[in-house]
Structures are given as C-alpha cells and as structure tokens.
C-alpha positions in Angstrom: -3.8 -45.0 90.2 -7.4 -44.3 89.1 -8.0 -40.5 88.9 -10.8 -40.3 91.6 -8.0 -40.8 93.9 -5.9 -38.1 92.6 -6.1 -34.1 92.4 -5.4 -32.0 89.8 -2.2 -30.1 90.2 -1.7 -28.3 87.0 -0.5 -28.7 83.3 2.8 -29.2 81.8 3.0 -26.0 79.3 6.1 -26.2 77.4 9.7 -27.5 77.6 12.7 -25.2 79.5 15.7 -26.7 77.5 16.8 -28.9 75.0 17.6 -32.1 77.2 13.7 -33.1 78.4 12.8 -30.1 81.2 9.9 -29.2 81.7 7.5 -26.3 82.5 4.4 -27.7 85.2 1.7 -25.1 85.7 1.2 -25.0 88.9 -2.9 -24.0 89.5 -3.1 -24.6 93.4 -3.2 -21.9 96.2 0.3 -22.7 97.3 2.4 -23.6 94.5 5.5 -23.2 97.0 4.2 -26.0 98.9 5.0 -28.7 95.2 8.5 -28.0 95.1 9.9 -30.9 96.4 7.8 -33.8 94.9 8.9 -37.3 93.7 7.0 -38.3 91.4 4.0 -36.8 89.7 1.0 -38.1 87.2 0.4 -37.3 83.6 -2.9 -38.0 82.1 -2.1 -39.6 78.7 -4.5 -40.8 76.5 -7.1 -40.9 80.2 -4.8 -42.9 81.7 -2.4 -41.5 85.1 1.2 -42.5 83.9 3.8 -42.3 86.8 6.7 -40.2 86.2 10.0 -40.1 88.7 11.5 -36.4 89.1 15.1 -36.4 89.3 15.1 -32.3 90.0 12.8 -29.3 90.2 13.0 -25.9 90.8 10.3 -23.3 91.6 10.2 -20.9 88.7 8.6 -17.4 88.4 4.9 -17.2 90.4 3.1 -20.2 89.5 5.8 -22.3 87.0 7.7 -25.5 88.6 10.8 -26.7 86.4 10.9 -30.4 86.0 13.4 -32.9 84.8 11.4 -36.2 84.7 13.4 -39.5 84.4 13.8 -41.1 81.3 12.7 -37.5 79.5 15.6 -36.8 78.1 15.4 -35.3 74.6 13.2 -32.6 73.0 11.1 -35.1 71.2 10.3 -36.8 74.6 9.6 -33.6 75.8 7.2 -32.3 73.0 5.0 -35.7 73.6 3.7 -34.6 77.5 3.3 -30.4 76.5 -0.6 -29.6 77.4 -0.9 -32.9 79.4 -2.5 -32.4 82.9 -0.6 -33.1 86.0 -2.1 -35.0 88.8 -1.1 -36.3 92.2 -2.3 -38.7 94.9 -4.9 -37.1 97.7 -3.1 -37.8 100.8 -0.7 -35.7 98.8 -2.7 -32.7 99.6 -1.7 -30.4 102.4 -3.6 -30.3 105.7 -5.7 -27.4 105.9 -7.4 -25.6 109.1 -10.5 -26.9 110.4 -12.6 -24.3 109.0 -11.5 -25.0 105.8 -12.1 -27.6 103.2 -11.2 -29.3 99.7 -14.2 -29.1 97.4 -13.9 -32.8 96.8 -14.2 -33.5 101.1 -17.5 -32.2 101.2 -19.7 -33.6 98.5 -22.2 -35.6 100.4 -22.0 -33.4 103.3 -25.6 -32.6 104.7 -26.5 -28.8 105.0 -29.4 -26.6 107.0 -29.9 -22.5 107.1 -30.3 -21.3 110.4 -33.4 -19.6 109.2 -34.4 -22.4 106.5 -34.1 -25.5 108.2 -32.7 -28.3 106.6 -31.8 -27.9 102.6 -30.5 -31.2 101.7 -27.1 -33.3 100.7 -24.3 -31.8 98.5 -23.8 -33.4 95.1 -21.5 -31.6 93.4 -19.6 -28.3 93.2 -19.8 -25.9 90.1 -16.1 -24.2 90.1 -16.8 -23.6 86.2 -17.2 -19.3 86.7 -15.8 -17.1 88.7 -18.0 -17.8 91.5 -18.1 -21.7 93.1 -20.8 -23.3 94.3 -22.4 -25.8 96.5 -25.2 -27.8 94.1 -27.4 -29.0 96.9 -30.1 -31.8 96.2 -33.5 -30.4 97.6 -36.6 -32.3 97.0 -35.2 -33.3 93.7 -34.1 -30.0 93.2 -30.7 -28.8 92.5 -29.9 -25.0 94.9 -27.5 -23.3 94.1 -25.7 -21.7 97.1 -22.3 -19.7 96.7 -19.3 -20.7 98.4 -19.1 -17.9 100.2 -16.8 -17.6 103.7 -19.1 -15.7 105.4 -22.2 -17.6 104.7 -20.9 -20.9 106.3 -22.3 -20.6 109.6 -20.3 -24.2 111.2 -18.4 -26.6 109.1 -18.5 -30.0 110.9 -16.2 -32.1 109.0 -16.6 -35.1 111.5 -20.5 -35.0 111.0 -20.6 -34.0 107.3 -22.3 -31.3 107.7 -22.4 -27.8 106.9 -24.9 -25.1 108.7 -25.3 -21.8 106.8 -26.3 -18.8 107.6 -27.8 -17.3 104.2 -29.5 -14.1 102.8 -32.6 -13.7 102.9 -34.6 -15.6 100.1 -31.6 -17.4 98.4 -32.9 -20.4 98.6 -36.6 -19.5 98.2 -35.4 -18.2 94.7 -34.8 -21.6 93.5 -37.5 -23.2 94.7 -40.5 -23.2 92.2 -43.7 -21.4 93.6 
C-alpha cells in the first residue's frame, strides 16, 4: 500500500498494558466512526506495514485501545509508540455533498462570482490554525481560506468550486 492511497488517521502514543495494547490517537472529526477496524497501517521506517487487530475499544475522547496481532509483549509494543497510523481511502466515510476531503479537491478549478475565473487548486496549507486553498493564478500562488461561508457551489462532479469572496482578497495577492 503506497501512502498516496492512504489517509492519516492518527498516532499510536503509548502502550495500555503489559501484553502489547496499544494507545491510537485518534485525529479525525469522528473518532467514534474507527472503532471497529480490521486492520490498520503503521508507517515504519516510510514504509505502510499491515497490522491485523484482534480487539479495540474506544477510550476516553479521542484514544482507541488496540491489541494488534502478533504484538504481544512490552518490547513489541515499545517499537510502534510515536509511529503514525494510516488507512486505505475508500476507508473514509461518505460525507454530504456540500462537503469535501482536502485531498478530493486538489485540481479542482475555482471562479469568484465577482472575480471571474482564479485558477486550479494545487495544494492545501492545513499547517496553522486556519486551512487554505493554494490556488495557481498566472503562476501565482492565492491564498484563499477555507472558509464555509465563502464557498459559493461545490461541484464535485465538475471539479469545481465557485466562491463568493470579500472584497479584494484576491486582489491582495496579486502584485500591482
């Protein structure tokens, strides 16, 4: 499994008991909705390594309690503690159709109602507190928050995304 095919589901952060469990940071919206899993992905040494689960247990808000197979001493244990967790995409819930993944809409073409065309999404910056679209303009990179209220129509069968933006956002990063 290559890791563009994956998502990042959290990190293991320490062990639970003496016979191999496992803590699994859980850094999703809906932790509640990993409870029941099969199998997950570590990322050792940048490669994904499947591991079965034999049990797990939701624990506290965002902790999920793991006994992997074949983990079944401390030592085992200590060897995956900080190791990211990943799983496959078509493991990702469904969401509504005015909502989206960050890694659906890269790509994705974008206008302003009062701007016109902008360009074609490259990336997302989820770095700071605030995420945003980096869209390719003229060889320009714009910055535009991913804000709820500024998508004006999100047309996931068209890839495309229409905005309806304050005044002189874009503008700003646009050299004079």
């Amino acid at each position: 499994m290559d890791k563009q095919d994956c998502f990042y589901l959290g990190t293991i952060t320490s062990k639970y008991s003496f016979k191999g469990e496992l803590l699994i940071y859980l850094d999703v919206d809906h932790p509640e909705e990993y409870t029941n899993l099969e199998s997950i992905f570590v990322e050792i040494q940048q490669k994904l390594i499947p591991f079965f689960i034999e049990k797990s247990q939701f624990h506290k808000s965002q902790l999920l309690r793991v006994k992997l197979e074949d983990v079944d001493q401390e030592i085992d244990a200590d060897e995956l503690i900080k190791k990211e967790v990943y799983l496959p995409l078509n493991q990702l819930p469904k969401l509504p159709d005015d909502e989206f993944y960050f890694h659906e809409v890269i790509d994705f073409t974008t206008s302003d109602v009062n701007f016109g065309h902008i360009g074609k999404i490259k990336a997302i910056n989820d770095q700071s507190s605030q995420a945003f679209f980096l869209v390719e303009h003229k060889d320009q990179i714009i910055p535009i928050p991913i804000v709820k209220k500024f998508i004006d129509k999100l047309d996931k069968e068209g890839k495309h995304i229409s905005f309806n933006l304050p005044d002189g956002l874009i503008a700003m990063n646009l050299p004079n």
